[in-house]
C-alpha positions as CSV (number, residue, x, y, z in Angstrom):
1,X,137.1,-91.4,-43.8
2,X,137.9,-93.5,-40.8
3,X,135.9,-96.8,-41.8
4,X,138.0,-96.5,-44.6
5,X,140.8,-99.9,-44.5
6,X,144.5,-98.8,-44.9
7,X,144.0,-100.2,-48.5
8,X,141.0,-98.2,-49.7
9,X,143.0,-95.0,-48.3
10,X,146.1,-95.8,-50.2
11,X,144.1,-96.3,-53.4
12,X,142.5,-92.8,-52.8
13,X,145.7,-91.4,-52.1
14,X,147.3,-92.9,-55.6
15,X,143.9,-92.8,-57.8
16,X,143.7,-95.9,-58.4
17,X,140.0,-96.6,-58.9
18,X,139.3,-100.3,-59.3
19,X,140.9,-103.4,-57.2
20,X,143.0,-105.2,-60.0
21,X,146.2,-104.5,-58.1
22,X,145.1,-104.9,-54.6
23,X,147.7,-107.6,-54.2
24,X,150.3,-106.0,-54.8
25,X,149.1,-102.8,-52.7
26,X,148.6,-104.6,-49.9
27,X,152.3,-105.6,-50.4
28,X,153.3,-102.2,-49.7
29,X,151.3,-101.7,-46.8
30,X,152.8,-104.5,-45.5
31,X,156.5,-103.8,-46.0
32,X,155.8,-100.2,-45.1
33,X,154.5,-101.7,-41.5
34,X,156.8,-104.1,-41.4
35,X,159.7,-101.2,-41.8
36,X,157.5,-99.2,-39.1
37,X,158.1,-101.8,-36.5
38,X,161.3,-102.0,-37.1
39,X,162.2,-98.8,-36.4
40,X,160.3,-99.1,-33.7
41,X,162.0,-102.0,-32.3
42,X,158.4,-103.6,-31.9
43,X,158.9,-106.3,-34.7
44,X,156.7,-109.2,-33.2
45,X,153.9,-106.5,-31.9
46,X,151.0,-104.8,-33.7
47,X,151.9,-101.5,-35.4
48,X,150.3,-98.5,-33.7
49,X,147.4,-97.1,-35.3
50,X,149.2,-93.2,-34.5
51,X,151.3,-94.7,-37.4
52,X,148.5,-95.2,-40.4
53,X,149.0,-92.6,-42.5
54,X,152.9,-92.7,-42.3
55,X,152.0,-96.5,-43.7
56,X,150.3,-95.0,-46.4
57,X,152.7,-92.3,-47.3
58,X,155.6,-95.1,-47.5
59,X,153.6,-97.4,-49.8
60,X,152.6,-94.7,-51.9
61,X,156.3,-93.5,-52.0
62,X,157.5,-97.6,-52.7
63,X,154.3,-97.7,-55.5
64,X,155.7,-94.1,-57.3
65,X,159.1,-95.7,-57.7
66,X,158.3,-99.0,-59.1
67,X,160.8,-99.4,-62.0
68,X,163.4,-96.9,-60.5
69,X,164.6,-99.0,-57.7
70,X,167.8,-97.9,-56.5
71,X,168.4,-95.2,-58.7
72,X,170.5,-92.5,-57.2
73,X,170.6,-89.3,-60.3
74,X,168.3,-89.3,-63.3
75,X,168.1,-86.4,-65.6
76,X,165.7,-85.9,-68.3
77,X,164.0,-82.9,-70.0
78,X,164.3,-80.7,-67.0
79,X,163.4,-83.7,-64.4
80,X,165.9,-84.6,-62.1
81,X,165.2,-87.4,-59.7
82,X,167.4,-88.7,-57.0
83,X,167.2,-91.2,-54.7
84,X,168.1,-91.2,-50.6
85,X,168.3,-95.0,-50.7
86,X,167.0,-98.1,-52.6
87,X,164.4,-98.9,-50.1
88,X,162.4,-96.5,-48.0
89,X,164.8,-93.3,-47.1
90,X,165.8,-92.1,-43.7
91,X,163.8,-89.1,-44.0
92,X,160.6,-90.7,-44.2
93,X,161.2,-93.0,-41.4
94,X,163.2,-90.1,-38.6
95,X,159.8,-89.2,-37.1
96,X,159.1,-92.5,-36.3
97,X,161.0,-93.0,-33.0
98,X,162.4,-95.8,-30.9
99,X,160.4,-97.6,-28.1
100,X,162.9,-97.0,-25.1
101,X,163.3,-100.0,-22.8
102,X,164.5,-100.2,-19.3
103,X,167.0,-103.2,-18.6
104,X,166.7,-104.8,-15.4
């Protein structure tokens, strides 16, 4: 699975056979990086490759809850969704941590 592009994963992840929404996958991957270096405070560098599959997990989660954006309660039939935040919640992103710098 490692010759695999972050793309092809995340379209094996979500089941999504065929490449008519690439574009818009790739999307994700990039705002899932983008919010990786971030946190990382490594905006301008390269996103590690120890952080792949942490990539995928947040474009998967940002693909799942495409027309929900924001929502905080929903209850329906016995499904009850809630929301941490309107973008990619805290708890997917606390593992990722800090690069320390020394200032001299």
């Amino acid at each position: 699975m490692a010759d695999l592009s972050q793309l092809e994963k995340l379209k094996l992840w979500l089941d999504i056979p065929d490449s008519t929404q690439d574009a818009k996958l790739q999307m994700l991957l990039d705002t899932a990086e983008s919010a990786i270096e971030e946190r990382r405070g490594l905006p301008d560098n390269p996103m590690e490759q120890r952080w792949n599959m942490k990539q995928i997990e947040i474009a998967a989660y940002l693909y799942n809850k495409q027309g929900a954006e924001g929502e905080t309660e929903h209850k329906e039939n016995g499904v009850d969704r809630k929301y941490e935040s309107a973008s990619i919640p805290e708890s997917m992103l606390a593992d990722i941590s800090p690069v320390a710098r020394v200032i001299s």
